[in-house]
C-alpha positions as CSV (number, residue, x, y, z in Angstrom):
1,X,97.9,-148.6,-91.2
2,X,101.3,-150.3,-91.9
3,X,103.8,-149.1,-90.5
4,X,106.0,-150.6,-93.5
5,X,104.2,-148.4,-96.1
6,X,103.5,-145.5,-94.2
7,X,104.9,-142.0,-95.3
8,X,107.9,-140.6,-93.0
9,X,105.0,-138.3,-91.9
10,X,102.2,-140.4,-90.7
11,X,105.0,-142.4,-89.3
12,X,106.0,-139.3,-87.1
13,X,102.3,-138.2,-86.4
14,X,102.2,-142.3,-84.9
15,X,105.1,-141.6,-82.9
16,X,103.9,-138.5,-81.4
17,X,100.6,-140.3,-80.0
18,X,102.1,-142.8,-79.0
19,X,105.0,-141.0,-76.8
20,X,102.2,-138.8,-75.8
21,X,100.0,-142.0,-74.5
22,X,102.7,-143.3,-73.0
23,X,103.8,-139.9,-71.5
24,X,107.2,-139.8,-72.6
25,X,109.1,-136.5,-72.7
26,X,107.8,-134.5,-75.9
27,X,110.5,-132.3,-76.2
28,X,112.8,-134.8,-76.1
29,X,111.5,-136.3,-78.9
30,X,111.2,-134.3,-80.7
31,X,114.8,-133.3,-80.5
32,X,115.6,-136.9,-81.8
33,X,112.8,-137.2,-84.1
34,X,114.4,-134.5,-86.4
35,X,118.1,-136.6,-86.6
36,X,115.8,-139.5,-87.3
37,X,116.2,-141.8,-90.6
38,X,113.2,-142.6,-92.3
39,X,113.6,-146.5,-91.9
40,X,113.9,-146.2,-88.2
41,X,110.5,-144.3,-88.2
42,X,108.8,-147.7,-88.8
43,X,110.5,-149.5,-85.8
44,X,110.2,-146.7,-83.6
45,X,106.1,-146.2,-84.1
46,X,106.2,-150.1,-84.2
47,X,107.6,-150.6,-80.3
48,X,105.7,-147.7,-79.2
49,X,102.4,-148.8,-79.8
50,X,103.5,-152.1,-78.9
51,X,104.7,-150.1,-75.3
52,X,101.5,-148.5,-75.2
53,X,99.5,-151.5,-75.5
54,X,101.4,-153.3,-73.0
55,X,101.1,-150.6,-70.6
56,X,97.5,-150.6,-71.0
57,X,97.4,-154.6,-70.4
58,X,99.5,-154.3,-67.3
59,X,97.0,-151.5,-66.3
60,X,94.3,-153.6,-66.6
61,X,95.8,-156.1,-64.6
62,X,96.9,-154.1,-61.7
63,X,92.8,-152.7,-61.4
64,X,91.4,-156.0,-61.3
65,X,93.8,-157.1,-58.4
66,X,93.2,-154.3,-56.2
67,X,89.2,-154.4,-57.6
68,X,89.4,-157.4,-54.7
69,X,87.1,-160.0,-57.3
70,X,86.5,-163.1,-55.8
71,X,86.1,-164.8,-59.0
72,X,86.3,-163.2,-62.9
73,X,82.6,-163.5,-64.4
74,X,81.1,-161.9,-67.0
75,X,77.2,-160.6,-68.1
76,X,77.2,-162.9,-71.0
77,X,74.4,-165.3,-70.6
78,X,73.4,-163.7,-67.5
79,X,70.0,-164.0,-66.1
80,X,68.1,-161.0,-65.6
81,X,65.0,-162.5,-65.1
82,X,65.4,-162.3,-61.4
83,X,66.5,-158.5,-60.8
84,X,64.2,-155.7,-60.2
85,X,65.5,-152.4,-60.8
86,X,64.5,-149.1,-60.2
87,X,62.6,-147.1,-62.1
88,X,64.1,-145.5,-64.9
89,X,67.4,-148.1,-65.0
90,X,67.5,-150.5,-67.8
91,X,70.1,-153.3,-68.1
92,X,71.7,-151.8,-70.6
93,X,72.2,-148.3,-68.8
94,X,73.4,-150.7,-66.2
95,X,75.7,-152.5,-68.0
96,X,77.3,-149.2,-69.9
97,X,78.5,-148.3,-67.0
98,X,76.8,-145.2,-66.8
99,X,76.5,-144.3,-62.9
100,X,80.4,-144.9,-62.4
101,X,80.5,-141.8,-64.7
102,X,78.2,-139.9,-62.3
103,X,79.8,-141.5,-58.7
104,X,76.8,-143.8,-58.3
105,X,76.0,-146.6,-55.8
106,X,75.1,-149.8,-56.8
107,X,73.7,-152.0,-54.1
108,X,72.3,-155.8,-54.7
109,X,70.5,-157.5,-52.2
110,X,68.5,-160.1,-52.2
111,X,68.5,-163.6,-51.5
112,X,71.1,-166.3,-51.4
113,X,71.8,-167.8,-55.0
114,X,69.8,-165.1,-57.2
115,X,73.1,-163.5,-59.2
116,X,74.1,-160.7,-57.0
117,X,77.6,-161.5,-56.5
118,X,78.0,-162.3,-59.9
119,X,76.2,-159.2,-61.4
120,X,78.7,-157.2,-59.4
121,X,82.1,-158.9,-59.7
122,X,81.0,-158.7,-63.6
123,X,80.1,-155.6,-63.9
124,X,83.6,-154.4,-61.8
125,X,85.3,-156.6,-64.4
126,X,83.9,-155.0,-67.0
127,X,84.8,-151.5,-65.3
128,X,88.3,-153.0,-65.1
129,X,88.7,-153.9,-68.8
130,X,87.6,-150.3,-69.3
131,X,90.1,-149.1,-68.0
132,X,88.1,-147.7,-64.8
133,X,89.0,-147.8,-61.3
134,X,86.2,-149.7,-59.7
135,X,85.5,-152.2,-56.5
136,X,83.3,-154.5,-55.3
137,X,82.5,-155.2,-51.6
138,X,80.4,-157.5,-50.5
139,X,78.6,-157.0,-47.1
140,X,77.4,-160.3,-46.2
141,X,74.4,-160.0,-43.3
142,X,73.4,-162.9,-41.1
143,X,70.5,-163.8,-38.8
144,X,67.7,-164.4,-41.6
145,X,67.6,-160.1,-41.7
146,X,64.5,-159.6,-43.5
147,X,63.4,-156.1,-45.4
148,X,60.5,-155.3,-46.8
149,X,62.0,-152.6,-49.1
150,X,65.5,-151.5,-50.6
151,X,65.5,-147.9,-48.5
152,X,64.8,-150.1,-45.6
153,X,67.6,-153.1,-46.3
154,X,69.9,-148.9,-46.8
155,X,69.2,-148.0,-43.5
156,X,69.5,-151.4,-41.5
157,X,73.1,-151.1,-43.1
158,X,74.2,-147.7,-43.2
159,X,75.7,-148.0,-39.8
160,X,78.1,-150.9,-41.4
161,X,78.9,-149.3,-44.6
162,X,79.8,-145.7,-42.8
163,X,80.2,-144.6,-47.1
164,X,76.4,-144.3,-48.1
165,X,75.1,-141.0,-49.5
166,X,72.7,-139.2,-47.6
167,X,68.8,-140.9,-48.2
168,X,68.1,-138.2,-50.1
169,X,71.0,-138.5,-52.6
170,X,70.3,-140.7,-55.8
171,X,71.4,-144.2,-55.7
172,X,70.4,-147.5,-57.8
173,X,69.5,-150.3,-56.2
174,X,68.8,-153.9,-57.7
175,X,67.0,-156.1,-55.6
176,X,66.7,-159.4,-56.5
């Protein structure tokens, strides 16, 4: 809505959101919101939505540096052609985000050059622009390991990774 043509009480309702998104004292506020002159209404929701946005930006900003990303990517024109996933996962469950919600693993492996690093650091992006804390770390294994299934490439690193849930916890796994 414009802020121009808004009633003095949609304009107020604004303002209240807003301070409350950007957590500023309500009471306060509210003590200045009743000496307040109708024309000032429209600045005031104006810079705090502004505020608001910017705070969200600079949010945004601050998860993706500590995410450690070794590059920005993104899933759009991403080849899934070469990633197996478990049972039960789609790419689309995958890329809503859904096991952040529920403290799930993800763990690519595969070989070199078949999109794990980039379906990770774009799906932490994506995380990031969200709004959600997330992280990538990359384990990097030498020696020409070889496994012959995802539990066993798990337990080969567990003693590395020192985080992993128990083998019988739930975790996704894309092999590639």
């Amino acid at each position: 809505m414009n802020t121009q043509t808004a009633t003095p009480l949609t304009l107020t309702n604004q303002i209240r959101t807003h301070a409350k998104e950007a957590r500023l004292t309500g009471a306060v506020l509210e003590e200045h919101l009743q000496d307040a002159h109708p024309e000032n209404l429209s600045f005031l929701a104006t810079y705090l939505k502004a505020e608001v946005a910017s705070r969200k930006a600079s949010a945004r900003k601050r998860l993706i540096t500590t995410a450690r990303l070794p590059s920005i990517k993104t899933l759009e024109n991403y080849d899934w052609s070469k990633v197996v996933l478990p049972p039960g996962l789609t790419s689309q469950s995958l890329t809503s985000l859904e096991f952040l919600t529920t403290s799930e693993d993800l763990i690519c492996y595969g070989n070199v050059g078949c999109g794990k690093t980039h379906l990770a650091t774009a799906l932490t992006y994506q995380a990031c622009q969200m709004g959600i804390r997330a992280r990538v770390d990359f384990l990097r294994t030498t020696g020409g390991l070889a496994y012959d299934s995802p539990e066993q490439f798990l337990e080969g690193i567990r003693w590395r990774l020192g985080t992993l849930k128990p083998p019988e916890e739930k975790r996704l796994l894309a092999y590639f």
